[in-house]
GUDRENLO-662394 format. One record per residue (C-alpha): residue in one letter; residue number from 0; x, y, z. Coordinates in steps of 0.5 Angstrom, whole numbers, plus 500, padded with zeros to 3 digits. Layout:
BEGIN
<atom><resn>A</resn><resi>NUM</resi><px>X</px><py>Y</py><pz>Z</pz></atom>
...
END
This chain:
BEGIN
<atom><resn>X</resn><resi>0</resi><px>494</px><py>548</py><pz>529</pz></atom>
<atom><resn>X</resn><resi>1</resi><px>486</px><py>546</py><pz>527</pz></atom>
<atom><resn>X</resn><resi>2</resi><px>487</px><py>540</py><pz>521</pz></atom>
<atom><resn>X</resn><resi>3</resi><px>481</px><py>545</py><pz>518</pz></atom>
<atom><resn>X</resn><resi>4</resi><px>483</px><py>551</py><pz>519</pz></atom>
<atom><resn>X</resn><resi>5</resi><px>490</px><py>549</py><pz>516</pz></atom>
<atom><resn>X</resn><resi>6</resi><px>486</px><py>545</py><pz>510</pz></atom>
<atom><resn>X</resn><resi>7</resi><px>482</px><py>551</py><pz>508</pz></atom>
<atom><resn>X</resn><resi>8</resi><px>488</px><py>556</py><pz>508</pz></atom>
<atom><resn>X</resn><resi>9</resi><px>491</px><py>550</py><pz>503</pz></atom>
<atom><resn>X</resn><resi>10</resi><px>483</px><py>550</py><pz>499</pz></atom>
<atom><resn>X</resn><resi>11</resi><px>485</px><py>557</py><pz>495</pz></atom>
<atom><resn>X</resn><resi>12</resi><px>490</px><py>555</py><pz>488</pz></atom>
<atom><resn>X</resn><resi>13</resi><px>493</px><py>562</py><pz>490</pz></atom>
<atom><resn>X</resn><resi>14</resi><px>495</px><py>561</py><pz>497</pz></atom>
<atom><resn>X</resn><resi>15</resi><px>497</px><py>554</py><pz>495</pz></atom>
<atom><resn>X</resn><resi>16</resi><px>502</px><py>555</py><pz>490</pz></atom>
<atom><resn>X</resn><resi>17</resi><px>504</px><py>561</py><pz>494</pz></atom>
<atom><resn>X</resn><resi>18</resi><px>505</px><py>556</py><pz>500</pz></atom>
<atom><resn>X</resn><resi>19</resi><px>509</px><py>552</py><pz>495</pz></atom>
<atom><resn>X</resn><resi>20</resi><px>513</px><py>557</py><pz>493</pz></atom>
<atom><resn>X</resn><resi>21</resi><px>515</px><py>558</py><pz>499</pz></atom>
<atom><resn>X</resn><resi>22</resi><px>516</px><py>551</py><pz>500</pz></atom>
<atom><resn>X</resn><resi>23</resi><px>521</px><py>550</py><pz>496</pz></atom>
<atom><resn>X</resn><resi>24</resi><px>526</px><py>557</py><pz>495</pz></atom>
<atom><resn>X</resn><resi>25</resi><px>525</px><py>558</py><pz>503</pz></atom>
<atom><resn>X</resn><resi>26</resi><px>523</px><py>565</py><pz>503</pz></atom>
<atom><resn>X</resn><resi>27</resi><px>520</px><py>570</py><pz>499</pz></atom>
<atom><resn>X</resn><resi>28</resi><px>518</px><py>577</py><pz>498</pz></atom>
<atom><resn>X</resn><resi>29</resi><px>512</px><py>580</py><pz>495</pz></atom>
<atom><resn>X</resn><resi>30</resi><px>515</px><py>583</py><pz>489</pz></atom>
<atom><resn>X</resn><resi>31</resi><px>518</px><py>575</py><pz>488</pz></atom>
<atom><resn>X</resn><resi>32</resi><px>511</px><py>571</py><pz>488</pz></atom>
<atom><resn>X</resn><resi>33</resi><px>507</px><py>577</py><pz>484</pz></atom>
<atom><resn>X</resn><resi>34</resi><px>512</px><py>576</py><pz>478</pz></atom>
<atom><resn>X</resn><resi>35</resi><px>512</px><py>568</py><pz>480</pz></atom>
<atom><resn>X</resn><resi>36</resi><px>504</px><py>568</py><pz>479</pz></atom>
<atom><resn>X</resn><resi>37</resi><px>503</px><py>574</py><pz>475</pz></atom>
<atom><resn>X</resn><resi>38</resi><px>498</px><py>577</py><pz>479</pz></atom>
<atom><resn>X</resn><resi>39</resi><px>497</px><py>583</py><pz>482</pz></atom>
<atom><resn>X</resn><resi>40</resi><px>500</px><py>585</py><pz>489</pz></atom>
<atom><resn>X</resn><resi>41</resi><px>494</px><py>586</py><pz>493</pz></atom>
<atom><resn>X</resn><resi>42</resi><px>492</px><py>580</py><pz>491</pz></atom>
<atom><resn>X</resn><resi>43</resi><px>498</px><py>576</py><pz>493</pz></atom>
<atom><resn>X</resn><resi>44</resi><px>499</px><py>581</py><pz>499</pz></atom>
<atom><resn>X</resn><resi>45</resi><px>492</px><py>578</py><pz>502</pz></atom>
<atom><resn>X</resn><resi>46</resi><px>493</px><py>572</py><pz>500</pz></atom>
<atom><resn>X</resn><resi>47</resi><px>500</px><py>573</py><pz>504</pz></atom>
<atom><resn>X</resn><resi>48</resi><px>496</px><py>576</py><pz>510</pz></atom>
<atom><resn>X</resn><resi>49</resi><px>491</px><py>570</py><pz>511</pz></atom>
<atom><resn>X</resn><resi>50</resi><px>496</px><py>565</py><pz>510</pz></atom>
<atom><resn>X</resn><resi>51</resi><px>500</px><py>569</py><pz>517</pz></atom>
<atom><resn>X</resn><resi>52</resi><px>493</px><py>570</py><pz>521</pz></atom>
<atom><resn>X</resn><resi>53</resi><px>492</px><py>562</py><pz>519</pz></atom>
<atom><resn>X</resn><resi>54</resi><px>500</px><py>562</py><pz>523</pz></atom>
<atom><resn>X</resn><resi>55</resi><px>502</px><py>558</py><pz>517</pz></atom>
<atom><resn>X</resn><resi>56</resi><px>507</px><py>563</py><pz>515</pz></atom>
<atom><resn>X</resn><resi>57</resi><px>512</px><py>567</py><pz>518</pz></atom>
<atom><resn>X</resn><resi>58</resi><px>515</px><py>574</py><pz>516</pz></atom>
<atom><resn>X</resn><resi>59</resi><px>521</px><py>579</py><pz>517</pz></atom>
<atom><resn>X</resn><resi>60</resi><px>523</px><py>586</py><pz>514</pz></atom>
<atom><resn>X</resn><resi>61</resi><px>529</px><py>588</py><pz>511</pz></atom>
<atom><resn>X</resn><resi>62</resi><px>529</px><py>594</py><pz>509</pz></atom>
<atom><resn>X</resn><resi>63</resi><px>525</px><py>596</py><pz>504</pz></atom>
<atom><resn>X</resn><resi>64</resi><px>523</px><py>588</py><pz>503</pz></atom>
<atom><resn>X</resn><resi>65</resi><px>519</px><py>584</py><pz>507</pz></atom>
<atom><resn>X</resn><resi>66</resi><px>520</px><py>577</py><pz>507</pz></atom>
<atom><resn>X</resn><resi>67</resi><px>516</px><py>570</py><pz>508</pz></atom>
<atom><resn>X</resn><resi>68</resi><px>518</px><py>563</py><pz>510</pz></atom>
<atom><resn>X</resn><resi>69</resi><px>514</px><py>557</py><pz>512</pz></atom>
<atom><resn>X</resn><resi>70</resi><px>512</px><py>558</py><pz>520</pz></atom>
<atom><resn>X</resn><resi>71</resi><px>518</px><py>554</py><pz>523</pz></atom>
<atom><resn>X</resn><resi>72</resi><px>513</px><py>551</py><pz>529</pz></atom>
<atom><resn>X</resn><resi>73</resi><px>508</px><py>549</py><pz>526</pz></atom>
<atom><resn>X</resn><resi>74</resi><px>506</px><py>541</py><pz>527</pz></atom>
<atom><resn>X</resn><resi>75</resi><px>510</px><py>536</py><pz>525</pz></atom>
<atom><resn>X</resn><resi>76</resi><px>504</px><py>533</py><pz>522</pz></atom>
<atom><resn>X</resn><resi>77</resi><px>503</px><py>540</py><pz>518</pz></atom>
<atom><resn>X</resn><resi>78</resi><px>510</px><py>540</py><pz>515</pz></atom>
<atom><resn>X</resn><resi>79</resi><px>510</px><py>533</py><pz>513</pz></atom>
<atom><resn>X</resn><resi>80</resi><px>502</px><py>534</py><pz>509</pz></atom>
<atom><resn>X</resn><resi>81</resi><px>507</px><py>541</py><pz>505</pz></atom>
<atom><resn>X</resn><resi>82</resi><px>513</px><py>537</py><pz>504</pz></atom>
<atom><resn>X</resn><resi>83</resi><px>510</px><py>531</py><pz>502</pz></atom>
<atom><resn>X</resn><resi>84</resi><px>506</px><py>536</py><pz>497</pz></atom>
<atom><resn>X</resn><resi>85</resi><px>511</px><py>539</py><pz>494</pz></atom>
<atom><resn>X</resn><resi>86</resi><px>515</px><py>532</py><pz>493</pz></atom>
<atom><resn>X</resn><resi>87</resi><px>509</px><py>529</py><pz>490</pz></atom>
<atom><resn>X</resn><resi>88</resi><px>508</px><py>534</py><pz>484</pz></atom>
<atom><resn>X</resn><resi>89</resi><px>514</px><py>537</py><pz>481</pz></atom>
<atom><resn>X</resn><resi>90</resi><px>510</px><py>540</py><pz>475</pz></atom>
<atom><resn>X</resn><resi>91</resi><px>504</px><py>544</py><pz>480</pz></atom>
<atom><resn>X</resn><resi>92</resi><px>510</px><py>550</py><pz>480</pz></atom>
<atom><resn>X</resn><resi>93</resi><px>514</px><py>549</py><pz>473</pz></atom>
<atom><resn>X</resn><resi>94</resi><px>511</px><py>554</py><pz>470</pz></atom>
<atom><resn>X</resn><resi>95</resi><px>512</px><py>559</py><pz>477</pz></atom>
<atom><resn>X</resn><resi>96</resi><px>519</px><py>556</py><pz>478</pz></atom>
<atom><resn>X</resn><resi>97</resi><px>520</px><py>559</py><pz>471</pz></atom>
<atom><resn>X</resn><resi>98</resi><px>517</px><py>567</py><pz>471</pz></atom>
<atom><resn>X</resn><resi>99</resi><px>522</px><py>567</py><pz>477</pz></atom>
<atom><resn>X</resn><resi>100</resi><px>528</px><py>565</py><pz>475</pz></atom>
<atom><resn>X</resn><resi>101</resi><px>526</px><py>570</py><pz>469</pz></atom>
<atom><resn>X</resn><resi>102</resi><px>525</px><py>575</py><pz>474</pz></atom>
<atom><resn>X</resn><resi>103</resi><px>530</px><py>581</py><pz>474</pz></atom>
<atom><resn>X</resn><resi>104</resi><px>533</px><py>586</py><pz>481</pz></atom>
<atom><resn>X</resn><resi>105</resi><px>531</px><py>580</py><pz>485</pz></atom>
<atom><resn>X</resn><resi>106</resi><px>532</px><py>583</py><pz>493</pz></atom>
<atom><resn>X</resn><resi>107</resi><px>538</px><py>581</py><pz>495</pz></atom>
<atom><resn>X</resn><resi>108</resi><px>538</px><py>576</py><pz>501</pz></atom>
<atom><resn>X</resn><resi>109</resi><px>543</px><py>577</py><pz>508</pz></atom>
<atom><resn>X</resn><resi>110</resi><px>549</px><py>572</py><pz>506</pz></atom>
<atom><resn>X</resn><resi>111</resi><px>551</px><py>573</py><pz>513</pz></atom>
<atom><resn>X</resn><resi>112</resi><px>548</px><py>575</py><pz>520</pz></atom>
<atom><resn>X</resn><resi>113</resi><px>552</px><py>580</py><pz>523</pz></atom>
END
């Protein structure tokens, strides 16, 4: 991974938080960070889409929902700089955290391969 790349993609407060969201409940649909960030989906969606072309996300479709995680190979340097991120600034995502937990009918993860 570029140092640059990967620090413009961390440049926008949208991408930002959205990483951070990510960070922090693992892994999230659209429907989940539009109501999240109260922004509108084609705004979050291409967000998203930068965020994957920039390999710092990973998705994967269930159903109907397609779902977000932080890319499992990115470099160690780079998971540290979104860990430390995250950890360092408990107040960046309180009131994020809060409209996701307002949020009603959210997509049903997979308890369980089968």
């Amino acid at each position: 991974m570029n140092p640059v790349q990967f620090y413009k993609c961390l440049s926008d407060e949208t991408r930002l938080r959205c990483l951070m969201l990510i960070q922090h409940e693992q892994e999230l649909c659209v429907c989940e960070l539009t109501e999240a960030l109260q922004e509108v989906q084609p705004k979050i969606s291409r967000h998203l889409g930068q965020l994957r072309q920039c390999e710092l996300l990973l998705d994967r479709r269930q159903g109907q929902w397609i779902y977000y995680r932080i890319n499992p190979d990115l470099p160690e340097w780079a998971k540290q700089v979104l860990g430390d991120t995250l950890a360092g600034n408990p107040d960046f995502l309180a009131q994020n955290l809060k409209c996701l937990q307002r949020m009603g009918d959210r997509p049903t993860r997979m308890q369980a391969c089968c």
